[in-house]
KOLKOLFI-874902 format. One record per residue (C-alpha): chain; x, y, z. Coordinates in steps of 0.25 Angstrom, whole numbers, padded with zeros to 4 digits. Layout:
BEGIN
+---+-------+-------+-------+
| c |    c1 |    c2 |    c3 |
+---+-------+-------+-------+
| A |     X |     Y |     Z |
...
+---+-------+-------+-------+
This chain:
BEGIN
+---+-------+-------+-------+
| c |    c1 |    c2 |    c3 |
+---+-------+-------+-------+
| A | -0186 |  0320 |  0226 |
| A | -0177 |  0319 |  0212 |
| A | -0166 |  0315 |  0221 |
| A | -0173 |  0305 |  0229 |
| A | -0178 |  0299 |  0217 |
| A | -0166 |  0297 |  0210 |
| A | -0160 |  0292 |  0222 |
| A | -0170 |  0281 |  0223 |
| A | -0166 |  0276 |  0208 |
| A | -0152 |  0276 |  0212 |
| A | -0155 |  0270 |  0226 |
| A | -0163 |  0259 |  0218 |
| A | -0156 |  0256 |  0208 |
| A | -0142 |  0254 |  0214 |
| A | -0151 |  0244 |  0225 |
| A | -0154 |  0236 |  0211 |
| A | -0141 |  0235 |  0207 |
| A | -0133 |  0231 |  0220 |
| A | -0144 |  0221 |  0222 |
| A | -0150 |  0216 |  0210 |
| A | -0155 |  0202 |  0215 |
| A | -0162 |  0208 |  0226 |
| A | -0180 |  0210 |  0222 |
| A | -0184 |  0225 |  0223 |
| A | -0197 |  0227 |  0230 |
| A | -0203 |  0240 |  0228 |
| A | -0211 |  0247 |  0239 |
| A | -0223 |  0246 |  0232 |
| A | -0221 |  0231 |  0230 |
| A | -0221 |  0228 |  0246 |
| A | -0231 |  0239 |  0249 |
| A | -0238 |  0229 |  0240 |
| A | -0234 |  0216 |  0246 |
| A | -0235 |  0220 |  0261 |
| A | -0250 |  0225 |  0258 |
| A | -0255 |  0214 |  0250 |
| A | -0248 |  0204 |  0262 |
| A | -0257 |  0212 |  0270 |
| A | -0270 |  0210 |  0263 |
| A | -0267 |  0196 |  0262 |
| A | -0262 |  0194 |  0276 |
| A | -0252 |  0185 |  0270 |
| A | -0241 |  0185 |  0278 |
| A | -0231 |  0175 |  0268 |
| A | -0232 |  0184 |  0257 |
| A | -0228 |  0196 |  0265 |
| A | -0213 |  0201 |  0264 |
| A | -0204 |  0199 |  0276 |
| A | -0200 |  0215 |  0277 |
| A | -0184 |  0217 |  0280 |
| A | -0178 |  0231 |  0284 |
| A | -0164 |  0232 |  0281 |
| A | -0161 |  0245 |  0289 |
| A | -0154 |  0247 |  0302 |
| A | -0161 |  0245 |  0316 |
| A | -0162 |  0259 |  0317 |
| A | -0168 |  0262 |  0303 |
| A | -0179 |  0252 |  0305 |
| A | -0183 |  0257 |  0319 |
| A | -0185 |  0270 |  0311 |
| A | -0196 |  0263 |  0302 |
| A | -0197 |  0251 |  0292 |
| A | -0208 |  0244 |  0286 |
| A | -0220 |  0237 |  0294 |
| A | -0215 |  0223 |  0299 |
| A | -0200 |  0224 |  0293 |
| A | -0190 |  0217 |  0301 |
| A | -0178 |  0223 |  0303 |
| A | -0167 |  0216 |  0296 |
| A | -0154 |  0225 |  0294 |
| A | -0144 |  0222 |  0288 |
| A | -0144 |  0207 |  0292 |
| A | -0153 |  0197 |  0285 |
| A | -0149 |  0185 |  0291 |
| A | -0158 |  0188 |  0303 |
| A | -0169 |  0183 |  0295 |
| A | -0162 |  0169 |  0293 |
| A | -0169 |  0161 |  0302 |
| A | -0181 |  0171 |  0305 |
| A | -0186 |  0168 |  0289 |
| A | -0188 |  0153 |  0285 |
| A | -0196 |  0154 |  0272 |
| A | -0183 |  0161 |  0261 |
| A | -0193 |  0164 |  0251 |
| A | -0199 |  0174 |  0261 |
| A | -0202 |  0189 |  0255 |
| A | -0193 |  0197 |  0261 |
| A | -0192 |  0214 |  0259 |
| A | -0180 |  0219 |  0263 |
| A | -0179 |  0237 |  0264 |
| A | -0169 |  0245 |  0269 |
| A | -0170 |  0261 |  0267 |
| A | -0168 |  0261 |  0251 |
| A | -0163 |  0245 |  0249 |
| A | -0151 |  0242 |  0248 |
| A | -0147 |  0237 |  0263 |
| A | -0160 |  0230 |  0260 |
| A | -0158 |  0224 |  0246 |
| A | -0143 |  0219 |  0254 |
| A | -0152 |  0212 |  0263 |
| A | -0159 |  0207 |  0253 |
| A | -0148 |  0202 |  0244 |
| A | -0143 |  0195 |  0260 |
| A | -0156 |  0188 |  0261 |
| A | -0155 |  0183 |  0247 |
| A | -0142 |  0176 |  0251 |
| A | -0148 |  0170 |  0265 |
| A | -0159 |  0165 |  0255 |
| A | -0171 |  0172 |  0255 |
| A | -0177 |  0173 |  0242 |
| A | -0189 |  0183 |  0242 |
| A | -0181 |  0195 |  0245 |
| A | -0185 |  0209 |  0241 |
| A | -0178 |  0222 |  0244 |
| A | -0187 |  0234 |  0247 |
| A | -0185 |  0244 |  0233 |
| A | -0183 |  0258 |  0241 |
| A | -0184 |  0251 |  0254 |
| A | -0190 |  0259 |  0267 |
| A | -0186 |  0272 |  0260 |
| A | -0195 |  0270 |  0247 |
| A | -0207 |  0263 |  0254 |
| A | -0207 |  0275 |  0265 |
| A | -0207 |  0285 |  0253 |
| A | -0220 |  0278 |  0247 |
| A | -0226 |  0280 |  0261 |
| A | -0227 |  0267 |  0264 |
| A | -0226 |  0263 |  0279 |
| A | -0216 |  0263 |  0289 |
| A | -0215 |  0258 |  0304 |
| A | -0209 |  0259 |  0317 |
| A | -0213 |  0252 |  0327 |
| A | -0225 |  0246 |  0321 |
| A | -0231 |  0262 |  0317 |
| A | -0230 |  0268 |  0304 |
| A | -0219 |  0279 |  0302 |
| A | -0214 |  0290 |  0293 |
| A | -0198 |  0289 |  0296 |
| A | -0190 |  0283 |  0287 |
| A | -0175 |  0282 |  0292 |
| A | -0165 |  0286 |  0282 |
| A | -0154 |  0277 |  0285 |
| A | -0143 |  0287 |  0283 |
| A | -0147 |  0303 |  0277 |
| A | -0143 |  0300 |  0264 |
| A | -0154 |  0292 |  0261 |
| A | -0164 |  0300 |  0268 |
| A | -0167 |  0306 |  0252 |
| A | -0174 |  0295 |  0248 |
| A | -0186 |  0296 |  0259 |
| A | -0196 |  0305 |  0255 |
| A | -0199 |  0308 |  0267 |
| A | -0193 |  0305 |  0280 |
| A | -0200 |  0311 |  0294 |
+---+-------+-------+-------+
């Protein structure tokens, strides 16, 4: 737990410093976001949700109504008309997803947000995760190394 702990400080503090004009959203912030979009049915103040993750991480679980956006961005250039659109970008612990983000600042978005502990932090607050539109427990870890930092992994 020490270890995991101390991992995440390290882990969070390097994303900060690699990409330090990229907004941090914590997971209790979007919890928040997404539920109070919910309450008032408001579709235009709801984050559009990015997962930054492989195909195959994806298809293992992400959060409800992410679209997959791997490693390219400029997918969204046509499918996104309004550049001052929240968007939340996550990957497993955010750094392939604060990169995105930094990409979709330079294509001119200017309400981007990367995801502070991304799927890995919001699945150890047990929040929810999907597959195939059904709530899930599994996680994938994207390589065995960073498999420390989920809590709990089934």
């Amino acid at each position: 737990m020490l270890l995991r702990k101390l991992g995440w400080q390290v882990i969070k503090f390097l994303i900060r410093l690699l990409f330090p004009n990229i907004r941090q959203l914590s997971t209790q912030d979007l919890a928040a976001w997404l539920q109070q979009s919910d309450i008032e049915k408001s579709d235009t103040e709801k984050p559009l949700l990015l997962d930054a993750r492989t195909e195959a991480e994806y298809k293992i679980s992400h959060l409800q109504n992410a679209q997959l956006v791997g490693d390219r961005p400029e997918v969204l250039e046509n499918k996104i008309t309004d550049l001052a659109t929240p968007i939340v970008v996550y990957c497993s612990v955010g750094y392939r997803s604060s990169a995105i983000a930094r990409q979709l600042q330079s294509l001119g978005y200017q309400n981007v947000f990367n995801l502070s502990g991304s799927i890995f932090q919001w699945a150890n607050e047990n929040r929810p995760v999907y597959r195939e539109g059904k709530r899930v427990n599994q996680i994938h870890p994207y390589h065995k190394f960073w498999k420390f930092l989920l809590t709990d992994n089934e």
